[in-house]
C-alpha positions as CSV (number, residue, x, y, z in Angstrom):
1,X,31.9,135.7,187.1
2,X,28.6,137.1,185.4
3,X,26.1,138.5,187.2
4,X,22.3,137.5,185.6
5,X,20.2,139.4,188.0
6,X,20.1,142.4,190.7
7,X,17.7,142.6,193.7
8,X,14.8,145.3,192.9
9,X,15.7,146.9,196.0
10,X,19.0,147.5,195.3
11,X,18.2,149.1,191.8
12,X,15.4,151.1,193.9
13,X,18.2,152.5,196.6
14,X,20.9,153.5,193.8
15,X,18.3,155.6,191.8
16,X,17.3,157.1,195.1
17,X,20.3,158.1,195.7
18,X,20.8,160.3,192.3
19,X,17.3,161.8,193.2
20,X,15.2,160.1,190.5
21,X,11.7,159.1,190.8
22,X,11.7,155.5,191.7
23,X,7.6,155.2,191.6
24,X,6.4,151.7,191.8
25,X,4.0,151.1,189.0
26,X,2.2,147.7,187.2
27,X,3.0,147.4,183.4
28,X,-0.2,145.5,182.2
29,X,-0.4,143.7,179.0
30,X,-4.0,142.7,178.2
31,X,-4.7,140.4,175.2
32,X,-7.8,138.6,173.3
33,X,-8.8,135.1,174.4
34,X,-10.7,134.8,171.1
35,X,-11.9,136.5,168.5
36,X,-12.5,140.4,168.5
37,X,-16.2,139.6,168.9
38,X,-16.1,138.9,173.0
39,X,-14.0,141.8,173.3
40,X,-16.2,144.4,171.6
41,X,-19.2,142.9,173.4
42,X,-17.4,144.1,177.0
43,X,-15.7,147.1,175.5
44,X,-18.3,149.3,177.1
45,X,-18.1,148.4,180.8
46,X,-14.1,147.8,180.3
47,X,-14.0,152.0,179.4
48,X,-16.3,152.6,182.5
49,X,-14.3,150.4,184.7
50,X,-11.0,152.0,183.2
51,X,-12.4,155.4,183.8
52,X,-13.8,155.0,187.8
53,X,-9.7,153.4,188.2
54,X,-8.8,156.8,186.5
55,X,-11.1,158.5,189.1
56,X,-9.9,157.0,191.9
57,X,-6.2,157.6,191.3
58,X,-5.2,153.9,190.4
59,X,-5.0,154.3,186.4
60,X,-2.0,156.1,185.4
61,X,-2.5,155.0,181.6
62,X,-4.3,152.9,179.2
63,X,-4.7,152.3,175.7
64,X,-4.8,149.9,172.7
65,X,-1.7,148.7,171.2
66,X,-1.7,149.0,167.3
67,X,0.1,146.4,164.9
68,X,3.9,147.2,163.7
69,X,2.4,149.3,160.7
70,X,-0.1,151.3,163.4
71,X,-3.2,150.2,160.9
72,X,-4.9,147.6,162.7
73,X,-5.8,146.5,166.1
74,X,-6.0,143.0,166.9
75,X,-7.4,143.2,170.7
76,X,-4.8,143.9,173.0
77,X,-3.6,146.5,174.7
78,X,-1.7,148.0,177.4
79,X,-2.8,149.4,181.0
80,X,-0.3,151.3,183.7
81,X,-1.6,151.2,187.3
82,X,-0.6,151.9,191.0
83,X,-1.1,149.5,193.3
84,X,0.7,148.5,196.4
85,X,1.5,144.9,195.7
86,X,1.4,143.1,193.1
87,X,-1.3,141.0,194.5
88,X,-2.9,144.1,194.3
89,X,-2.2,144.6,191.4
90,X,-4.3,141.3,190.1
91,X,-7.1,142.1,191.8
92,X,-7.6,145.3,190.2
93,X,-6.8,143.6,186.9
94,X,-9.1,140.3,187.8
95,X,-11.9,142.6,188.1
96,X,-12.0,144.3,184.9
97,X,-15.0,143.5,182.7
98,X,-13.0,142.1,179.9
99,X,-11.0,139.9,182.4
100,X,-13.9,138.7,184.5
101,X,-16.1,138.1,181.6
102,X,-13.4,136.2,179.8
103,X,-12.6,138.1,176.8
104,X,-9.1,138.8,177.7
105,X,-6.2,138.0,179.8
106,X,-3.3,140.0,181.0
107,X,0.1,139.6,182.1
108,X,2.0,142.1,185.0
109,X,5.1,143.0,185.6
110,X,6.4,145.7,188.4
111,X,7.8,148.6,186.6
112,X,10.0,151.5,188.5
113,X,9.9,154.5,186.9
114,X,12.9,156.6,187.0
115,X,13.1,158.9,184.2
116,X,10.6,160.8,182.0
117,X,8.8,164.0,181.2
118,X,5.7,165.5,181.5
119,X,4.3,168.8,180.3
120,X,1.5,170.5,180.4
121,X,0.6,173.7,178.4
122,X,-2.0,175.8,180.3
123,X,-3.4,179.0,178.1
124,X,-5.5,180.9,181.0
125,X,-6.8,183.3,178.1
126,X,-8.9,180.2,176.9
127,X,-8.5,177.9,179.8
128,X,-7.1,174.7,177.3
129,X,-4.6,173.0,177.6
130,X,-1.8,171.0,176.0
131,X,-0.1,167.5,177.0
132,X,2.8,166.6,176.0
């Protein structure tokens, strides 16, 4: 007998158990209701909104999403946040400019992050840094 689907929880407990990272996070994907047009007249308060969720330890990532051959954008874009529910989760979303206002809509879904890499290059001579 197949098996189609696993309880979250039970995915969350086995990586747990080998130590991994198993950090709740919201995988948002954010698209144009329209043309380009109602999007660039919003883009403004979207980046301030964007960075005070950055600010306030909510935004983990964001950024546009380019088309297959990484030469045009078309609108949409993709946002990683923390939040503690996924009702949570929609507000924060619902109150982004380009949500309330209209120009885009989004999608969510929970993400648990297990494995990855970070790095950060600090140069105390010059005081810059490098991400990678």
């Amino acid at each position: 007998m197949s098996q189609n689907s696993i309880p979250a929880e039970a995915i969350k407990s086995l990586v747990e158990e080998k130590g991994m990272l198993a950090k709740q996070l919201y995988l948002v994907h954010t698209t144009p209701t329209g043309d380009l047009e109602a999007v660039l007249k919003v883009v403004e308060e979207h980046l301030d909104y964007q960075v005070k969720l950055e600010a306030e330890g909510i935004m983990f990532a964001a950024g546009p999403n380019w088309t297959e051959d990484e030469k045009e954008w078309r609108g949409d874009g993709t946002v990683v946040i923390r939040a503690a529910s996924m009702d949570d989760a929609r507000k924060i979303m619902d109150a982004d400019p380009m949500h309330s206002k209209g120009a885009r809509r989004y999608t969510i879904k929970p993400w648990l992050v297990n494995e990855g890499k970070v790095t950060i290059e600090l140069s105390y001579s010059t005081g810059k840094f490098k991400l990678r």
